[in-house]
Legacy VTK file of the C-alpha trace (Angstrom):
# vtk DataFile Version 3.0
C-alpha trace
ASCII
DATASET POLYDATA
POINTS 109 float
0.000 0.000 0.000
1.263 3.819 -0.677
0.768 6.964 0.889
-0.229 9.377 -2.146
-0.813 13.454 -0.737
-2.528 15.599 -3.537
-2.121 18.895 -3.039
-5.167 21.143 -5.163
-4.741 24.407 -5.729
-6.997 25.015 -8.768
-10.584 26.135 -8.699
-12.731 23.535 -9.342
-15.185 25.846 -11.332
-12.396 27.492 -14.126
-9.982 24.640 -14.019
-12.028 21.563 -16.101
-8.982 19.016 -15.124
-10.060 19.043 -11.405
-12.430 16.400 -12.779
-9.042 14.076 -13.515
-7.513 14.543 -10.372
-10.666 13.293 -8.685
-10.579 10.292 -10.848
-6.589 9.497 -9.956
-7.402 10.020 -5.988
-10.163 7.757 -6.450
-8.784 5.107 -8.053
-5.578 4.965 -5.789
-7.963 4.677 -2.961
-10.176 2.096 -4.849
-7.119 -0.319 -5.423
-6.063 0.392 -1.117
-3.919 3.606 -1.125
-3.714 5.708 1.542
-5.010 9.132 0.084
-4.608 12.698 1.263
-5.776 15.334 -0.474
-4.777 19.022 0.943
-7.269 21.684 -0.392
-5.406 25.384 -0.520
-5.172 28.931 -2.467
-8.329 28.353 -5.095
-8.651 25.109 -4.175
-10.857 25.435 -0.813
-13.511 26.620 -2.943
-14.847 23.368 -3.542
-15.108 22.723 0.147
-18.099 24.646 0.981
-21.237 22.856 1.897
-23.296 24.901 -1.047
-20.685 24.792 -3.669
-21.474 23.532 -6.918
-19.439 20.864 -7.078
-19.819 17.613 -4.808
-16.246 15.838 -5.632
-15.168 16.567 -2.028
-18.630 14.605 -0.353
-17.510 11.719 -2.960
-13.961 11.594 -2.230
-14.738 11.380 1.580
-17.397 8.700 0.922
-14.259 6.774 -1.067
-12.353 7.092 2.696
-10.573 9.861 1.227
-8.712 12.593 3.857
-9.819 15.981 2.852
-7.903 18.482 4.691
-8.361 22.467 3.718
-6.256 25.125 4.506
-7.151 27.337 7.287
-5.444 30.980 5.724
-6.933 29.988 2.036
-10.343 29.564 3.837
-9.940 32.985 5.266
-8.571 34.893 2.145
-11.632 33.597 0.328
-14.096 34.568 3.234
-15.183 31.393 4.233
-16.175 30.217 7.352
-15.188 26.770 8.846
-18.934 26.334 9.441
-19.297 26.542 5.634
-17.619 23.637 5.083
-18.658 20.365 3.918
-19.021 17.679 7.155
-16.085 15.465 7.637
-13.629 17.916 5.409
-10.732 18.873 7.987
-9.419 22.224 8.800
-5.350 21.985 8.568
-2.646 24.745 8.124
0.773 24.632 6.007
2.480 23.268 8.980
0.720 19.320 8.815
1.311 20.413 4.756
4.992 20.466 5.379
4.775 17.691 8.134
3.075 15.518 5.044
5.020 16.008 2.447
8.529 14.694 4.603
6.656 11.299 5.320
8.871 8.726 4.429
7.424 6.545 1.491
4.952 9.562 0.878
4.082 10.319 -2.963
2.993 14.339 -3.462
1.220 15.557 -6.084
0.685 19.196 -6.996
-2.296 20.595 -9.356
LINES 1 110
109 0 1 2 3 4 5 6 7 8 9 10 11 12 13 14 15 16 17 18 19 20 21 22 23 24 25 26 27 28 29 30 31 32 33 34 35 36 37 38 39 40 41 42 43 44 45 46 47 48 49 50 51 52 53 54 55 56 57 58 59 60 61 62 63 64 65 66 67 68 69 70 71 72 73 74 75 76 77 78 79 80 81 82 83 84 85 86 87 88 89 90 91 92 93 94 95 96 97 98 99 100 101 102 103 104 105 106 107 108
């Protein structure tokens, strides 16, 4: 089993290959991979509760860790009571603390 951290930065609602990186998480976690995925910058935007896009509810149904970052959350004027259940708030520090796992694959979109 691996340890695979995705790191999303895009927008889901400009950036049309947000739908890919949903399909890589969720197959890495379909075959048994341990899967992170670290929302920050334009990325957090898909974590709200209303947003129009639900990839974060299906990833966490898939046993997915969704962690967003607290500082993007704030630039962008969202509230931690806006977010989707079960998504994580998380800063740059468990970011950094993630990414020198040992045996940890990161991947940055």
């Amino acid at each position: 089993m691996s340890k695979y951290l995705f790191i999303e930065s895009r927008d889901p609602f400009e950036s049309r290959d947000t739908d890919f990186i949903e399909q890589a998480v969720s197959a890495l976690r379909n075959q048994g991979d341990e899967v992170v995925m670290f929302l920050v910058q334009n990325g957090v935007l898909a974590a709200r509760k209303h947003g129009r896009t639900s990839y974060p509810g299906r990833l966490l149904g898939a046993g997915v860790t969704l962690l967003a970052d607290e500082f993007s959350l704030s630039e962008r004027g969202i509230q931690p009571a806006e977010l989707q259940p079960g998504i994580q708030l998380s800063g740059i520090e468990e970011l950094v603390d993630a990414l020198i796992q040992e045996k940890t694959k990161a991947i940055w979109h």
